[in-house]
C-alpha positions as CSV (number, residue, x, y, z in Angstrom):
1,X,38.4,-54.6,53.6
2,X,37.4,-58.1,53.6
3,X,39.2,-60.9,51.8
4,X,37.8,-62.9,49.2
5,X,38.7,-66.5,49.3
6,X,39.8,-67.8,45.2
7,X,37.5,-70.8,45.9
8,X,34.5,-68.6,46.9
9,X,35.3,-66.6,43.9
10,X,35.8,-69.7,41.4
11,X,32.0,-71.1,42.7
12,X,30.6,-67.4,42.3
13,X,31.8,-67.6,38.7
14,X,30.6,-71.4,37.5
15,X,27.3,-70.2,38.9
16,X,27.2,-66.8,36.8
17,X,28.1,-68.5,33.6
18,X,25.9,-71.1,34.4
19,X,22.9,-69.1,34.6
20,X,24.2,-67.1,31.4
21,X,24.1,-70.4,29.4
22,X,20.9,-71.3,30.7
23,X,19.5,-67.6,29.4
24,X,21.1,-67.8,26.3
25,X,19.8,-71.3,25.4
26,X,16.2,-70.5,27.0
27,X,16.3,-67.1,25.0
28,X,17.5,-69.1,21.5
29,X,14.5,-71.3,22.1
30,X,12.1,-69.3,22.2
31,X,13.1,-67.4,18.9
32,X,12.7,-70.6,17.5
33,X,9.8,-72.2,18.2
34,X,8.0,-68.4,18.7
35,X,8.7,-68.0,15.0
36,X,7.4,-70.9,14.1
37,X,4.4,-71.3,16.0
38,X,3.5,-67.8,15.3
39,X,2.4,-69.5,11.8
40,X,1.0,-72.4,12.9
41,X,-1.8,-70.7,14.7
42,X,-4.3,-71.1,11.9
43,X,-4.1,-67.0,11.4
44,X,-3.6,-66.2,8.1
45,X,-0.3,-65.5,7.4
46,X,0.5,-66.5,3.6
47,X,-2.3,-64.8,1.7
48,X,-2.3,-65.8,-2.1
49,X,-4.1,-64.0,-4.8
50,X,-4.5,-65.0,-8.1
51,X,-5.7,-62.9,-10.8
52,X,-6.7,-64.5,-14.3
53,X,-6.8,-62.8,-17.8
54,X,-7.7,-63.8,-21.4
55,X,-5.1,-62.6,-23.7
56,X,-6.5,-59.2,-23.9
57,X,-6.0,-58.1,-20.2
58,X,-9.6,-58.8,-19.9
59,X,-10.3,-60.4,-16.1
60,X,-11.9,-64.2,-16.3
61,X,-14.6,-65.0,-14.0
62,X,-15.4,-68.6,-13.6
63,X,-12.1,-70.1,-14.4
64,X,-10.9,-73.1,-12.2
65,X,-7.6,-72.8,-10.5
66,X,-5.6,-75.2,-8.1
67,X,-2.6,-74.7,-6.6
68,X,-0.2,-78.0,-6.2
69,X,2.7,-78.6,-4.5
70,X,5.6,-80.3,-7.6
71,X,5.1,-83.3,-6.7
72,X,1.7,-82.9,-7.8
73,X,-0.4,-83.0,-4.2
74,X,-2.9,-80.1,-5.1
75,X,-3.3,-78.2,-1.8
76,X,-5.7,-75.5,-3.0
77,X,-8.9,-75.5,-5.2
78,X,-10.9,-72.3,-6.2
79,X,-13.0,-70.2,-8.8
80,X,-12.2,-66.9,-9.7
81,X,-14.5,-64.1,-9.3
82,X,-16.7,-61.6,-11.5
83,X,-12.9,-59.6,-11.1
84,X,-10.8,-62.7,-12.2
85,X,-9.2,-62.8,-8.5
86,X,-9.2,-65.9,-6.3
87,X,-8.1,-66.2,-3.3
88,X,-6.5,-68.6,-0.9
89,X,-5.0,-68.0,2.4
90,X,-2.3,-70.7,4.0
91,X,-0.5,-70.8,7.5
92,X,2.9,-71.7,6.2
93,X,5.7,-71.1,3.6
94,X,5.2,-73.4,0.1
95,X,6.2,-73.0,-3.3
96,X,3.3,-74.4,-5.5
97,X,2.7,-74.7,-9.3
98,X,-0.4,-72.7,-10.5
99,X,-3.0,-74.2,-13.1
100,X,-5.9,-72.8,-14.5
101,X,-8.3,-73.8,-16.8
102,X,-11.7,-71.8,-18.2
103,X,-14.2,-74.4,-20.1
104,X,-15.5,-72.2,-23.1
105,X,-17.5,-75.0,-25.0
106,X,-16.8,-78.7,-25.3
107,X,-13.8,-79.1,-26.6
108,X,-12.3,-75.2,-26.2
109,X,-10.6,-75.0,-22.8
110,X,-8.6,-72.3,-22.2
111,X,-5.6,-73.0,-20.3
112,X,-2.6,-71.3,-18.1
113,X,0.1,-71.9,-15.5
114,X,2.4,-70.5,-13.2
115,X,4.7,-71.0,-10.0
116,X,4.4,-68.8,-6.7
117,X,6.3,-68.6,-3.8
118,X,4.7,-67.9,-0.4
119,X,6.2,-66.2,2.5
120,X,5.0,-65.7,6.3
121,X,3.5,-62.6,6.4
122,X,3.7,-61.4,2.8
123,X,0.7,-61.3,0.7
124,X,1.5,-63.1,-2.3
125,X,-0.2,-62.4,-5.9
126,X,0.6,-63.0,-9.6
127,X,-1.8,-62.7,-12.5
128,X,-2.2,-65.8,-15.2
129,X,-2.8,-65.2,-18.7
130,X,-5.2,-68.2,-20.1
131,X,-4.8,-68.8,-24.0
């Protein structure tokens, strides 16, 4: 049986758990940035949907909406469609203040708000009642 020498063995082991590190640390990086450039692709990964609705459930088509972040930045601008829906789609997480406005004669504007939350890979939708 051949002999192993304690110093051959002690070199043996720095390199073992020298390469482990290096795996673990290569391996933690990658979780990380994979996970976040996985949303920075420009795919679409935080779909919003708003619906709008007069106060009798009714959908509004035409009505302006924005999406802002609180500090008051607006990071989205749409219409809403002959269903009341508009749509946005956004490549990374934000909370953001809905507001929405439909223009009924000159000085009649109706008028609604909201917050939503965006997530990666969740579709996101809430539904604003305009008064």
């Amino acid at each position: 049986m051949p002999v192993v020498k304690v110093r051959d063995f002690s070199v043996c082991m720095k390199k073992i758990i020298t390469l482990s590190c290096f795996s673990l640390s290569f391996l933690a990086l990658l979780s990380i940035f994979g996970s976040q450039t996985a949303c920075q692709k420009g795919t679409t990964d935080c779909p919003v949907v708003i619906t709008v609705k007069d106060s009798n459930s009714n959908p509004v088509s035409g009505a302006t909406v924005k999406l802002y972040a609180p500090h008051g930045q607006v990071e989205g601008n749409g219409t809403t469609n002959s269903s009341g829906k508009c749509n946005f789609d956004f490549t990374l997480p934000a909370i953001f203040n809905v507001a929405v406005a439909k223009g009924l004669a000159l000085n009649d504007t109706l008028k609604g708000s909201g917050i939503i939350q965006l997530s990666i890979g969740q579709s996101v939708s809430t539904t604003i009642i305009i008064k």
